[in-house]
N, C-alpha and C positions, 0 to 999 in steps of 0.2 A: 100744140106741138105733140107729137107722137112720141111717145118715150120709147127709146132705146131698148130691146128686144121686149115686149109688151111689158105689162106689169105683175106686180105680187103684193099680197096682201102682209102690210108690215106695221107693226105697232099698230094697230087698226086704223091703218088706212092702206090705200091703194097708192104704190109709188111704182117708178120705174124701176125694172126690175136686173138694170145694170146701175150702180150706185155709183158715187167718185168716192175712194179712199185719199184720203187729205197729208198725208203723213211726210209726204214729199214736199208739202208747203211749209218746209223747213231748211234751214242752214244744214249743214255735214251736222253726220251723225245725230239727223233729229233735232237739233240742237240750233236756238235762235230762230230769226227770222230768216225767209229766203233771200237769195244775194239778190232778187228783181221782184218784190212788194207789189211791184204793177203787175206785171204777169200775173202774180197767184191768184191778183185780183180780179183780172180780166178772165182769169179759168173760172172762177168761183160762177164769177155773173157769168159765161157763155153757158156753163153748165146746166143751170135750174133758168137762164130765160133767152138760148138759144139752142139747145138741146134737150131739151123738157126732160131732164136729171131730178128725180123729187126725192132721192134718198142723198145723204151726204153723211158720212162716217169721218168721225175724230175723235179723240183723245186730249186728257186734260195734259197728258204726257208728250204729248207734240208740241215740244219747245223750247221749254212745256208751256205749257199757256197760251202761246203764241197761236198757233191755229184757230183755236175757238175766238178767240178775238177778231182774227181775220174775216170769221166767217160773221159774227155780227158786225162787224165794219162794212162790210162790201153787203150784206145779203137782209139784215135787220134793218124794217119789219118782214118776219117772213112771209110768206106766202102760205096760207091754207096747207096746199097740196104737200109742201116741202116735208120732210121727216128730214130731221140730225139727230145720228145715234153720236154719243160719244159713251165714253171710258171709263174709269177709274177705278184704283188700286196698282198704281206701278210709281216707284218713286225715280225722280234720275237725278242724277248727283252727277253729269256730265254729257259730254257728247258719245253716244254711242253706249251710256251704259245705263242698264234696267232694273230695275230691283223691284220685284213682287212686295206689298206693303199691303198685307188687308187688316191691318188693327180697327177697329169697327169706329172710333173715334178717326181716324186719318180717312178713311171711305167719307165718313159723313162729313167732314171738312170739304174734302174734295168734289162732293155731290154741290156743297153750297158754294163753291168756286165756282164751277163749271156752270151754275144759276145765272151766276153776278155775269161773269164773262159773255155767254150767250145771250144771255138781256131776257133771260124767261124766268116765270115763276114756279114752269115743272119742266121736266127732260122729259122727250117723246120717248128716248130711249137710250135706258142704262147699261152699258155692261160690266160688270165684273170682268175688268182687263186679262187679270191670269188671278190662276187660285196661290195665295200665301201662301206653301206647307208647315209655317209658321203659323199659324192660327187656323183653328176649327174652320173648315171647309164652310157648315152650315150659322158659325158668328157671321160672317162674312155676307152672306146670301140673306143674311137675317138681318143684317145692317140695314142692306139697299131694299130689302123688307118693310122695314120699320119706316124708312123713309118713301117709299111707295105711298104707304096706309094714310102718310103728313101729308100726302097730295105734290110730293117735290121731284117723282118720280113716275112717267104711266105705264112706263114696261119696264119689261130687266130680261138683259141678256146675260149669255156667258160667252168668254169668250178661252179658246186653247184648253179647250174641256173634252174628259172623256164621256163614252156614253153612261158610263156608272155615275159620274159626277152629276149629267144632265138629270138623271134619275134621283140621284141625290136631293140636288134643289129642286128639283118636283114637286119633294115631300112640305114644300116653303111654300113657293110663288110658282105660276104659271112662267116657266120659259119662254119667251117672246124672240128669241132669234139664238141662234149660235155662232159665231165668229171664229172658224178656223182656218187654218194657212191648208191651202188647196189648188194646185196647179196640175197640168196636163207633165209637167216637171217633176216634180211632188206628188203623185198620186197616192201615197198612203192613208189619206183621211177619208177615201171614200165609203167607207163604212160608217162612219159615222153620217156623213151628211143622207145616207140612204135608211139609217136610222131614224135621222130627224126627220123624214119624209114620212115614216109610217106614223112619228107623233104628230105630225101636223106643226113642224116648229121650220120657220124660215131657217136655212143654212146660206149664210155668211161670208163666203171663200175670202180673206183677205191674199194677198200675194199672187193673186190669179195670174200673171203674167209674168211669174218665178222671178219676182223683182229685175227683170227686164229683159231675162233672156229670152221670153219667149215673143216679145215683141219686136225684132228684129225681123227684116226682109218680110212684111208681110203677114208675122205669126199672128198678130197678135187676134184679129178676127177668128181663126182656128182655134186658140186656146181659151178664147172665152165661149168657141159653141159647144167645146168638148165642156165644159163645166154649166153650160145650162141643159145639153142635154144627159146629164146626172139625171135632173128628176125637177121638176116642178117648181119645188123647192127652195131652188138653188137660187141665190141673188149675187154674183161678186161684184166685189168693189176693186175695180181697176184705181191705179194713181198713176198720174203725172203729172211733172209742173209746166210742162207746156200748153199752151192754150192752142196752137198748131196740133199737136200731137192727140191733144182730146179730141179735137173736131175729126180725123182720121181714125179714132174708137170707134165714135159714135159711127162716122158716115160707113166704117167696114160692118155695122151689125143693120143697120138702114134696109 
């Protein structure tokens, strides 16, 4: 299978370099399971073994829980080529509501959740969800550090970072991806992902399709070539929970 506008080199390996953002294989507001469990599951598998999709992005906060489980129900054992990044450090106490939590014992909980769930013994790749302003920027980065060095982590991203912060954790761990909100909607983060291009750090766009607007009447193949012609770099992760509507992603970048 040919992946979806060629590939990019991510967590050391070579994936497709249009991802699926999974966040929509939820109930409203994030929250629960989706209202059709078959679908998410028939997007899951058409994505990595009918669209040769080797990146898949989620969160322990999509559900919360619920996502990552999906994806080892439907996709475990994986496949070689596959990379799943997921998340952590975001607490949710409901539908639609978020809350930054990087205490460095709640991170490392979360890291051996997100183990158990996915059914691995290490994460290809981790991100630091959002930075706590509540706790030391670098406790935080030194947690999923620490847990790196155990073997229960092989990369670490950040994710809704500035370029100061990316610099920041530098001084820790090799930054392995950055994950920020990027649309042809949203243009404001493009400094940074052209930033990340002169470190050599994959940029991440989540929301690349300004959570939907730009995928109407045809947008949506326009607004992901405006964000891969950024720069090199650049990998976004579209989402959706139709398995109709993935197959028209993929076949509009073909």
């Amino acid at each position: 299978m040919k992946p979806p506008a060629g590939t990019i080199t991510l967590a050391g390996r070579q994936v497709s370099r249009v991802g699926l953002g999974t966040m929509r294989l939820t109930g409203p507001g994030t929250w629960g399971d989706p209202a059709d469990v078959g679908a998410a599951a028939a997007l899951l598998r058409d994505a990595v073994h009918e669209h040769g999709i080797t990146h898949i992005d989620t969160a322990d906060s999509y559900g919360p829980h619920t996502v990552e489980q999906l994806i080892r129900s439907v996709l475990h054992p994986y496949p070689d080529r596959l990379v799943i990044a997921t998340k952590v450090g975001m607490l949710r106490t409901g539908p639609n509501e978020w809350t930054p939590h990087g205490h460095p014992a709640y991170l490392r909980a979360s890291v051996e959740g997100s183990l158990r769930r996915l059914g691995v013994d290490c994460l290809d790749l981790c991100y630091l969800h959002r930075n706590d302003p509540r706790v030391p920027f670098l406790d935080q980065v030194g947690t999923l550090a620490s847990l790196q060095e155990e073997g229960k982590i092989a990369h670490i991203g950040l994710s809704k970072v500035s370029t100061a912060e990316i610099d920041l954790a530098a001084t820790l761990v090799t930054v392995a991806a950055v994950q920020n909100k990027l649309s042809e909607a949203q243009p404001n983060d493009t400094r940074t992902a052209e930033y990340c291009e002169t470190q050599g750090i994959p940029y991440v766009p989540y929301a690349p399709l300004g959570a939907g607007a730009l995928a109407q009447d045809g947008g949506a193949s326009k607004a992901l070539r405006w964000l891969l012609d950024l720069g090199e770099n650049v990998a976004p992760i579209p989402g959706t929970s139709s398995p109709a509507h993935l197959g028209e992603l993929v076949g509009s970048l073909s």
